[in-house]
C-alpha positions in Angstrom: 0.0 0.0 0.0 1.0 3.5 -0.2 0.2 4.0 3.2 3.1 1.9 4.6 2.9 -1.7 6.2 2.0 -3.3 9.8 3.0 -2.2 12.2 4.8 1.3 10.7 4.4 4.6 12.8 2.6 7.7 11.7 4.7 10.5 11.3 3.4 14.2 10.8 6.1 16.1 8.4 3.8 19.0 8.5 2.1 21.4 10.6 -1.7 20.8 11.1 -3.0 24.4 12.1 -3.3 25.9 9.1 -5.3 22.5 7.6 -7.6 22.4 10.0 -10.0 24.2 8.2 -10.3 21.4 5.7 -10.7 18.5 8.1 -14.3 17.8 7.0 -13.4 17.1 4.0 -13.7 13.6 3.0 -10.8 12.0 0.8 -10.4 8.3 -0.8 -7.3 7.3 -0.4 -5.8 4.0 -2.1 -5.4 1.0 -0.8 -5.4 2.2 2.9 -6.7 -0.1 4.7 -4.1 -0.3 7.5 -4.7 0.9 10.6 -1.3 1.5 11.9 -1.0 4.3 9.1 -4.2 6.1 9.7 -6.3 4.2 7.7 -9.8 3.3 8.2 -11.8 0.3 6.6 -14.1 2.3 4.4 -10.4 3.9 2.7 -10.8 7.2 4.0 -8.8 9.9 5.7 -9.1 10.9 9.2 -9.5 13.4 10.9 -8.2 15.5 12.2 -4.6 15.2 12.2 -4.4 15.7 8.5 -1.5 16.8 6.0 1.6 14.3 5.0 2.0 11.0 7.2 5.0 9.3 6.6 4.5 5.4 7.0 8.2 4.1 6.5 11.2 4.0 9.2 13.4 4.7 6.5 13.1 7.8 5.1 14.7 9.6 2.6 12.8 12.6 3.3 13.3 15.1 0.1 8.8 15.6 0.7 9.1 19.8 0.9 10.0 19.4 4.4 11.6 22.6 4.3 8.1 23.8 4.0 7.1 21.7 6.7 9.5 23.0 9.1 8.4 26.7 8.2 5.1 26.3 8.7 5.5 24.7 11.7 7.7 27.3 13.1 5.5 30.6 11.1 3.7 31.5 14.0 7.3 32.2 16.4 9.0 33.4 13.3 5.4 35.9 12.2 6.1 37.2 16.1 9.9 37.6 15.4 9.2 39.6 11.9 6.8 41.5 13.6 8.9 42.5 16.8 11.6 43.4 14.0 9.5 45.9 12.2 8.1 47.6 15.2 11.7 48.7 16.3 12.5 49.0 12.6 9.6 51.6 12.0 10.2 53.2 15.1 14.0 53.7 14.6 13.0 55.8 11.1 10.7 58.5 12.9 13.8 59.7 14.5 15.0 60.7 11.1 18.5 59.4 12.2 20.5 56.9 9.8 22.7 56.0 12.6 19.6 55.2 15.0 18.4 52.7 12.0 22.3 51.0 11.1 22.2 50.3 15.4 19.0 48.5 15.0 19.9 46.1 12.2 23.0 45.1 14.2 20.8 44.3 17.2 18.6 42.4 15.0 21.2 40.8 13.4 23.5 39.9 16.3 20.0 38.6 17.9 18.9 36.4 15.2 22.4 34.7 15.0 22.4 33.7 18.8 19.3 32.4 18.9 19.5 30.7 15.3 23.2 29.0 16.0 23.4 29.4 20.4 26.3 30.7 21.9 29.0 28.3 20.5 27.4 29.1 17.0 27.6 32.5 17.0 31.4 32.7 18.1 31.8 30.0 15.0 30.3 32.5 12.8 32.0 35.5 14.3 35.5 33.8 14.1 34.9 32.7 9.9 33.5 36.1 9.6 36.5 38.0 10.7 38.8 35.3 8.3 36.8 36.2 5.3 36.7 39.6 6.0 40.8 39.6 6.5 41.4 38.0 2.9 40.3 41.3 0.8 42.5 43.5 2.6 45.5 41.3 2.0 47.4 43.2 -0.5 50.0 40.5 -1.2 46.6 38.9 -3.2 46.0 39.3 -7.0 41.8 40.3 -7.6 41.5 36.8 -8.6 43.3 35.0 -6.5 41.8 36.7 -3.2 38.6 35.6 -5.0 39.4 32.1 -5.2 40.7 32.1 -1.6 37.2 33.2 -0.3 35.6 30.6 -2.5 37.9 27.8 -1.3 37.2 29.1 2.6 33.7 29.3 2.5 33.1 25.8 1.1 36.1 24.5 3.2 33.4 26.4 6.1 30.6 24.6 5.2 32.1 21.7 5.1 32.7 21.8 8.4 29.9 22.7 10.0 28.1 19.8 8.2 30.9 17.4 9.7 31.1 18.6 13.2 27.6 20.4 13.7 25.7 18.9 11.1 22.4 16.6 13.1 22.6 13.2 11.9 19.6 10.3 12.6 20.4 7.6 14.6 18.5 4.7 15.5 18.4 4.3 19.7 16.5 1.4 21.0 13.2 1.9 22.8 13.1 5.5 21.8 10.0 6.9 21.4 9.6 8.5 17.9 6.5 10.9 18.9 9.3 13.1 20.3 10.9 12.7 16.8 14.1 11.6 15.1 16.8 11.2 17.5 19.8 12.8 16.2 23.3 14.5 17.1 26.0 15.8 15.6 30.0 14.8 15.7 31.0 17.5 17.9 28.3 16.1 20.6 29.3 12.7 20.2 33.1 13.5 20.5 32.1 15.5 24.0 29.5 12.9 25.4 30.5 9.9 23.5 27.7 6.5 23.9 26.1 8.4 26.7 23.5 9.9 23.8 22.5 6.4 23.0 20.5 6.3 26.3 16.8 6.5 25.7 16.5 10.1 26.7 16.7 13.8 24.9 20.4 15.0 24.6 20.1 17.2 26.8 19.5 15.2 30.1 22.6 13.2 28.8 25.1 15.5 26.9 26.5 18.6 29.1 26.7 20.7 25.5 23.4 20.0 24.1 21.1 22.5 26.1 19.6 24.9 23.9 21.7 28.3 22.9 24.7 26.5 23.9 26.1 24.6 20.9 23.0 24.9 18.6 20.1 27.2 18.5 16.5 27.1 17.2 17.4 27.0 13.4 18.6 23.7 12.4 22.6 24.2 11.4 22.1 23.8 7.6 20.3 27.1 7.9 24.2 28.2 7.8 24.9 27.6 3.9 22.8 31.1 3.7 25.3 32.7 6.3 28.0 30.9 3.3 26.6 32.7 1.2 26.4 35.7 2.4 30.3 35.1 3.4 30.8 35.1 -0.2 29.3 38.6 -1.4 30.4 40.8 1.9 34.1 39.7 1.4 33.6 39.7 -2.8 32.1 43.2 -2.8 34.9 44.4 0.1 37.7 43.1 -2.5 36.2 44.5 -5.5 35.5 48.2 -4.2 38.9 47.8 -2.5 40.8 47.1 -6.0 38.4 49.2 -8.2 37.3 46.4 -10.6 34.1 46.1 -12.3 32.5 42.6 -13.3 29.6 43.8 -15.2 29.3 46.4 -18.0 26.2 48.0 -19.5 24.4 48.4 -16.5 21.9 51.4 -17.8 19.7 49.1 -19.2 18.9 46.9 -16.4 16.7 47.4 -12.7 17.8 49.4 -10.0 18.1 46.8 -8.0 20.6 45.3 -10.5 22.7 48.4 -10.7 23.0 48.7 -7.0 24.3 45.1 -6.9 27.0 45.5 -9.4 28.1 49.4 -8.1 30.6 49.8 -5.5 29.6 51.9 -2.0 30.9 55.1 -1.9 32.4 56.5 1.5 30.4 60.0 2.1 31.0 62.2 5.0 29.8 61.2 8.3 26.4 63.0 9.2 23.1 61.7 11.2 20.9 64.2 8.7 21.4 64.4 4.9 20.4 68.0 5.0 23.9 69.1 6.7 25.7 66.9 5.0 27.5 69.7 2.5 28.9 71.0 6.1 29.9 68.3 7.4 33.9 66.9 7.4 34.9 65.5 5.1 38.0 63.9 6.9 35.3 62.2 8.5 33.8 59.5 6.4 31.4 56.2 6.7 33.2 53.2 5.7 30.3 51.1 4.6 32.7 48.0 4.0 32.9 47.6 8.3 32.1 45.6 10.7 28.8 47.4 12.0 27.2 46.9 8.6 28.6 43.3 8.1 27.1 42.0 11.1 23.5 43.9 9.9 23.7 42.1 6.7 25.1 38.7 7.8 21.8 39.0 10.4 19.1 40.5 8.8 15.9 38.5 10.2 13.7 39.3 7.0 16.0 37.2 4.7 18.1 34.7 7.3 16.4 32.1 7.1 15.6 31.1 3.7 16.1 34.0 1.6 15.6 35.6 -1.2 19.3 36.2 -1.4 20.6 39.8 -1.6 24.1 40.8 -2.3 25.9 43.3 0.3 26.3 45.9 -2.3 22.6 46.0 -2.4 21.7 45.4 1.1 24.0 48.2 2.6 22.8 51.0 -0.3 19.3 50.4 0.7 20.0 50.6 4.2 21.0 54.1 3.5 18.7 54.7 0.7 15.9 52.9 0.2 14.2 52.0 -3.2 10.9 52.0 -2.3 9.8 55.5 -0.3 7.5 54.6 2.2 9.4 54.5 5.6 7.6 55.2 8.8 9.0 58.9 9.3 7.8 60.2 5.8 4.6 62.2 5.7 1.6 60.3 5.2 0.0 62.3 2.7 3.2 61.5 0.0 1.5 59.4 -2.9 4.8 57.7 -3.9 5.0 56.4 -0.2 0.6 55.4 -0.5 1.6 53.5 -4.1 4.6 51.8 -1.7 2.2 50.9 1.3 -0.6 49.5 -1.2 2.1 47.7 -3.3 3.3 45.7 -0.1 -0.1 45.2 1.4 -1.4 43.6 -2.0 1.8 41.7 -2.0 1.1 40.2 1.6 -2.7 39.2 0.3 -1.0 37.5 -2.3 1.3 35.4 -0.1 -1.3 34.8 2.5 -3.9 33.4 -0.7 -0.8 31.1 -1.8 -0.9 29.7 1.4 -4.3 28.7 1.7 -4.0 27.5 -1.6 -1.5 24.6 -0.8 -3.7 23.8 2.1 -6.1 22.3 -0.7 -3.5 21.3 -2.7 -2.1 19.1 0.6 -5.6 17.9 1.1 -6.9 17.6 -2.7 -3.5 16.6 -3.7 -2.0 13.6 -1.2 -1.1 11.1 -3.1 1.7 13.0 -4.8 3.0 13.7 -1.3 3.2 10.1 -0.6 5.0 9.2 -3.4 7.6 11.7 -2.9 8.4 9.9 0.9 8.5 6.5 -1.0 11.8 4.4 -0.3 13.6 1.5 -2.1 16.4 1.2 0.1 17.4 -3.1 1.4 15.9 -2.0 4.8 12.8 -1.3 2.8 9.3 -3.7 3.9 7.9 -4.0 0.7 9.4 -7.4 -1.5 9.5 -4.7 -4.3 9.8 -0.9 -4.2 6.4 0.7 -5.1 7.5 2.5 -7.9 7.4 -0.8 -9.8 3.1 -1.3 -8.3 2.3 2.6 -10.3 2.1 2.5 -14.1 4.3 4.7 -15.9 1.1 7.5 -15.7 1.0 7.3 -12.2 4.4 8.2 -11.8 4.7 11.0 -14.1 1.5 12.1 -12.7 2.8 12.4 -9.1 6.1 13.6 -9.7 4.6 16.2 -11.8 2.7 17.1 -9.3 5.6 17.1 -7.0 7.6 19.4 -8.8 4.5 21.9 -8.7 3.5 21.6 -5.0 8.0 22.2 -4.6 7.7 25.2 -6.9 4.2 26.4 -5.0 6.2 26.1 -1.5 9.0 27.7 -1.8 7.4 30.4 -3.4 5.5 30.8 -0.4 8.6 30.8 1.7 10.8 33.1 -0.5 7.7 35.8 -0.9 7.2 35.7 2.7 10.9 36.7 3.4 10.6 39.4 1.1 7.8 40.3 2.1 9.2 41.0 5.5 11.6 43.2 3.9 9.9 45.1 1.8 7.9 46.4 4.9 11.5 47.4 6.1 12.4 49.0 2.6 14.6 46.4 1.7 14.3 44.7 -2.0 15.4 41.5 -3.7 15.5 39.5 -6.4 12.1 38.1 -6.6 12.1 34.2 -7.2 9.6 31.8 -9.1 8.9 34.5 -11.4 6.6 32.7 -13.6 5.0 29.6 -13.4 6.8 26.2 -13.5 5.0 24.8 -16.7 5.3 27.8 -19.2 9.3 27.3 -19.5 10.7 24.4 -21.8 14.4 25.8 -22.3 17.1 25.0 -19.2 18.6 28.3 -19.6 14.8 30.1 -19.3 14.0 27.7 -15.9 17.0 28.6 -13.7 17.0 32.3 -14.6 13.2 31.7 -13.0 13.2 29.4 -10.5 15.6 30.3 -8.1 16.2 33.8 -9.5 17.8 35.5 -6.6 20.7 32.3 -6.4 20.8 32.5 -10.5 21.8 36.9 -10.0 24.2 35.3 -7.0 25.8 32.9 -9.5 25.6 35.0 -11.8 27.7 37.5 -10.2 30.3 35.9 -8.0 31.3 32.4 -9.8 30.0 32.8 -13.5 31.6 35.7 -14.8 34.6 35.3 -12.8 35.2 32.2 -14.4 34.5 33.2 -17.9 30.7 33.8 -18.4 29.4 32.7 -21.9 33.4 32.9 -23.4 34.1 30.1 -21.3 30.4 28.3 -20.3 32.3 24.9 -20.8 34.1 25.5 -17.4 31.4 28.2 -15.8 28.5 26.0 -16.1 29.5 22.8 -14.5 31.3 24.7 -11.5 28.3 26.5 -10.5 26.0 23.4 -11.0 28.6 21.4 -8.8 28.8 24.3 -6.4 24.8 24.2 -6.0 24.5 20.9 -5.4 27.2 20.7 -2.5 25.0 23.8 -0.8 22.1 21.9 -1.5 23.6 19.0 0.8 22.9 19.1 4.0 25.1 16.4 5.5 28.9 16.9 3.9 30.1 16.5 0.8 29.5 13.4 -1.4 27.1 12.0 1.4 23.9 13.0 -1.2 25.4 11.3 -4.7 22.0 12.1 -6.5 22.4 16.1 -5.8 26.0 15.6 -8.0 24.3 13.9 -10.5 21.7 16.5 -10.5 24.3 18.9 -10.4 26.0 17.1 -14.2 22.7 16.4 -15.6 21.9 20.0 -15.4 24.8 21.7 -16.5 24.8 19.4 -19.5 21.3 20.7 -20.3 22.2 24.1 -19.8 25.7 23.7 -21.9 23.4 22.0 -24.8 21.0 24.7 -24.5 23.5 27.2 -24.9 24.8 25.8 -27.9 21.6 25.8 -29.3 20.7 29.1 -28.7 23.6 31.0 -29.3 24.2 29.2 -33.2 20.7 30.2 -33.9 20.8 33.3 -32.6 24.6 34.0 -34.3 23.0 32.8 -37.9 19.7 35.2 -37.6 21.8 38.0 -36.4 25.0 37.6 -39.4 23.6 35.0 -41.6 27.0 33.1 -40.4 27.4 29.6 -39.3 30.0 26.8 -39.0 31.3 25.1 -42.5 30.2 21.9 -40.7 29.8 20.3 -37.5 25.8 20.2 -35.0 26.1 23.8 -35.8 25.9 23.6 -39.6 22.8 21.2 -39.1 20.6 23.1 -37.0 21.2 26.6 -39.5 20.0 24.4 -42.4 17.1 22.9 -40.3 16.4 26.7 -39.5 16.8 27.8 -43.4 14.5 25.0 -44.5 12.2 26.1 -41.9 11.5 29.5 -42.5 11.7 28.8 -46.8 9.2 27.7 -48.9 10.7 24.4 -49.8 8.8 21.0 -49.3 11.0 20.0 -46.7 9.5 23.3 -44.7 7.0 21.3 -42.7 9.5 18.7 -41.8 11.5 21.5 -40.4 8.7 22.7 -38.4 8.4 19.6 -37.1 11.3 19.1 -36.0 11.5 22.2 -34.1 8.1 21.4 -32.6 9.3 17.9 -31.1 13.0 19.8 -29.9 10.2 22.1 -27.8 8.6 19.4 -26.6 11.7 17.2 -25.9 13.2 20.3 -23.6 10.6 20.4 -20.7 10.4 16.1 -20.9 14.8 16.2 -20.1 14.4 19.4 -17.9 11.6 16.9 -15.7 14.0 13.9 -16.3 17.3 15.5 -14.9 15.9 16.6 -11.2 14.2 14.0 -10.5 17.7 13.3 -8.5 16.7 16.7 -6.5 13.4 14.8 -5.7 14.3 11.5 -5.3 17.4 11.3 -4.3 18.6 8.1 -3.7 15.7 6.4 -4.7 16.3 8.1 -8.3 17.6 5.3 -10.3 14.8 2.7 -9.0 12.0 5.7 -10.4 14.1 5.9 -13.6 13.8 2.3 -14.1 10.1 1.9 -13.0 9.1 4.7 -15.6 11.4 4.3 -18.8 11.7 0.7 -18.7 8.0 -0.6 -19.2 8.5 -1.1 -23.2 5.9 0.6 -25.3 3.9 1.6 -22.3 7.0 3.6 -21.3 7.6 4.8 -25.3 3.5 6.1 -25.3 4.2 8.1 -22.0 7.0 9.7 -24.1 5.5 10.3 -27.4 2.5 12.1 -25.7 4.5 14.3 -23.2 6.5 15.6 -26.6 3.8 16.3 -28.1 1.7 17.7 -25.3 5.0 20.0 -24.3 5.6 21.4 -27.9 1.8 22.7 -27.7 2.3 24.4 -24.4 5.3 26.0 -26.1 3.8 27.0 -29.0 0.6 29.0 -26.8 3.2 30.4 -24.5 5.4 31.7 -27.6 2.5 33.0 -28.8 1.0 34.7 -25.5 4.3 36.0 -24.7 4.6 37.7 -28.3 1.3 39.7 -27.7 2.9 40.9 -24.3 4.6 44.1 -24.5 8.3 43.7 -22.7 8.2 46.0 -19.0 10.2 49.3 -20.0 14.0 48.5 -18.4 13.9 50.5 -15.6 10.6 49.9 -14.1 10.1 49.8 -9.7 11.0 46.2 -8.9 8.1 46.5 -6.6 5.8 47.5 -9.4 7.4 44.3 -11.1 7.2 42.2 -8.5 11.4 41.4 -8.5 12.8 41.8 -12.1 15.8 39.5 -13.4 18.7 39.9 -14.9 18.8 38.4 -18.9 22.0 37.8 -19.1 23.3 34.7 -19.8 23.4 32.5 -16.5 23.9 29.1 -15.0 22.4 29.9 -11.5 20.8 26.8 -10.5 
């Protein structure tokens, strides 16, 4: 059964309070007739302890718990945001840019204790103060400073995940209603087999009281700290040396332009109207401490994002894009148009999230499948994959990768959300929906948009950009699938093989592009060669030869082939390591496997061909519109951000 099997526990992954307004509802459910797994006789759901139940000790959870966890923890973390905009707003009616900058360094200091504990937040301050040492070294080339924060923030995550990192363990007699037991290295090196006693760590482990070594975030919360490691040190070292990474910035947001332009010391002052009298010998360095530990902290966008580079963060600080602070008059229409902007935006968020609700409800079995294992330890004789027809699968891990791309845009908008209210911008994420894009290059400039500007940014171009994508690509890819992992490198194989299956799509995808966009630009292509064939598949389509319709053709099926592979290759980020089993189960079923094929081409290239064709009668947004009036804007330059 889906369910599970006799005797398995029920597990709830997610959080019930926001579902309990859909506990009458009545759903069949297949094949769930065991008890042990919430089942009733009649086959249908109980209530009210609703949601995702997870019927199988040995999980390889992947099912959106991420979402899971935030939900369950929205209500402490709504209080948080709340308590943080209070002192946020009051800090601006002073008029005082100093009174503000103090704030955010309370905040920030604040959320890092009680996200990491005490240990955690003297880790942090110690990598901090090494990555902030490398870009004032000036025995170190631009590049190779660059490469030495790379190589130390990985080498830092990296260790967290060995020595702080929670690993499951199995502990005899434990009782799983109080959860997964699990510790991490550094408690095991301190407390040693006492931590297999059937009690909480804390009763048996002097360092595992709360705020001591860990806080109330779990520790892979830190690869966002990494990253943010990455773009205080990288924007220190590139204002430092005077270099520029990107050109031709008049064109894109404001948002985009404050990323790539360096911060400018100005004359110390608390009001901007004295500042022509101020000193000048006196000047705010805005590559310091005070505003490192304000960005590295900042409670709207700690936890999961969107991410924001320091160049952005800090100029915002001091000038906001959007005018609507607390101390402006309330009568200013550009600061009402602000207000209504980030209200709407909330209503939005807040609809989102009633609409997975239903989704959860409606949409169950797709849940279940996700939670499915086919590990040796596994019950069944057979893994389940190999009880669905090919359909079935396709049908639930479609639904899968929505219900991922639905969460996480609840999570991301809710962040930035938060910061809007405070005046603070980023890159919006999921910018469109998940089933109008059938290019590789098109999803991951949507997706995870604010990661894609961060790649973009900090690894792409400095390895090349689009002169060199054969080397850029597959480094970024690699690099986002080690931050995706949340146990040490190499301990998740499937998010590496993710990580290749991607970049090869984006490489290919390139390739494509870029010869057909060379030939329609210069009527020039290679003597011979993949290039040569594609110009003279594109010459035959757009003539009035017989062979015109063959050429249309074959452009239809490549649309239609494009969102089938960009499906195929992450279903490693779903599955993990139950990927190859749901690889076998769906392509190897002979014809019944070559129909499901046939008719998701075909179905694909006609969702491409209506999208082309809505997006043609769309008139572009004029290059410098208000990212709020856009709702986050992104960058089209060529990208691998994954």
């Amino acid at each position: 059964t889906i369910s599970g099997y006799e005797g398995g526990k029920m597990m709830n992954m997610t959080g019930t309070w926001l579902a309990k307004p859909f506990a009458a509802l009545d759903h069949p459910w297949k094949d769930l007739s065991n008890r042990t797994c919430g089942g009733t006789e009649g086959g249908h759901r109980p209530a009210p302890e609703l949601d995702t139940w997870v019927c199988t000790p040995t999980m390889d959870v992947r099912a959106e718990d991420s979402y899971s966890t935030w939900k369950r923890t929205l209500p402490s973390m709504s209080a948080l945001m709340l308590l943080f905009l209070i002192c946020a707003w009051c800090s601006e009616l002073g008029s005082s840019k100093a009174g503000r900058l103090r704030m955010h360094v309370f905040f920030g200091v604040l959320v890092i204790f009680i996200s990491f504990g005490l240990l955690g937040t003297v880790i942090v301050a110690v990598m901090g103060l090494i990555i902030m040492a490398v870009p004032r070294v000036p025995a170190l080339s631009s590049n190779v400073a660059l490469a030495v924060i790379w190589v130390l923030t990985v080498v830092f995550m990296e260790l967290v995940s060995l020595f702080l990192g929670q690993h499951d363990h199995e502990v005899p007699g434990w009782n799983y209603n109080q959860g997964i037991k699990s510790w991490c290295l550094l408690e095991y090196i301190v407390c040693g087999d006492a931590l297999y006693k059937n009690q909480p760590n804390s009763q048996v482990c002097s360092i595992s009281k709360y705020f001591l070594i860990s806080g109330l975030a779990p520790w892979f919360v830190f690869r966002f700290v990494a990253l943010k490691f990455i773009s205080l040190a990288s924007d220190t070292l590139w204002s430092l040396r005077g270099k520029e990474i990107r050109d031709g910035l008049e064109s894109k947001s404001e948002l985009v332009q404050r990323t790539e332009r360096h911060l400018v010391q100005i004359p110390e002052t608390n009001d901007e109207e004295t500042a022509e009298g101020s000193d000048p010998s006196v000047t705010v360095d805005f590559y310091s401490w005070k505003y490192y530990l304000a960005y590295l902290g900042y409670p709207p966008l700690f936890f999961a994002g969107p991410i924001l580079s320091y160049n952005a963060f800090v100029s915002q600080l001091e000038k906001p894009i959007l005018s609507y602070s607390a101390g402006m008059a309330p009568d200013n229409e550009q600061a009402k148009r602000a207000r209504h902007g980030v209200i709407y935006y909330g209503i939005r968020v807040l609809i989102l999230m009633v609409v997975i609700e239903v989704f959860s409800v409606y949409w169950w079995y797709s849940q279940k499948l996700n939670m499915i294992t086919c590990t040796s330890k596994d019950p069944y004789p057979r893994c389940l994959f190999d009880d669905l027809s090919v359909w079935e699968l396709y049908i639930g891990m479609h639904v899968v990768l929505h219900f991922t791309w639905l969460s996480l845009m609840i999570i991301w908008r809710f962040g930035r959300l938060v910061a809007l209210a405070d005046g603070i911008d980023s890159f919006e994420n999921m910018l469109g929906c998940v089933s109008f894009n059938y290019t590789f290059t098109e999803f991951w400039r949507i997706w995870h948009a604010s990661m894609n500007e961060f790649m973009l940014r900090y690894l792409y171009l400095p390895l090349g950009g689009k002169n060199r994508a054969w080397l850029a690509v597959p480094v970024v890819f690699l690099f986002v699938g080690f931050w995706h992992e949340r146990t040490g490198f190499g301990t998740q194989p499937a998010w590496y093989a993710w990580a290749f299956l991607n970049a090869l799509g984006v490489i290919i995808n390139k390739f494509l592009e870029d010869t057909l966009a060379r030939y329609r630009k210069s009527g020039r292509c290679a003597a011979s060669g993949p290039a040569r064939w594609l110009v003279e598949l594109e010459k035959s389509r757009l003539s009035d030869q017989p062979r015109r319709w063959a050429a249309e053709a074959a452009f239809f099926l490549g649309r239609g082939l494009g969102p089938v592979a960009l499906i195929l290759v992450n279903v490693p980020a779903i599955y993990l390591s139950n990927s190859l089993q749901f690889y076998h189960s769906m392509l190897m079923r002979g014809w019944h496997s070559a129909a499901l094929l046939v008719t998701l081409v075909v179905t694909f290239g006609c969702n491409a061909q209506v999208v082309d064709a809505l997006r043609a009668e769309k008139p572009p947004p004029p290059p410098h519109a208000q990212s709020l009036q856009s709702m986050g804007s992104y960058d089209e330059s060529p990208s691998a951000g994954g």
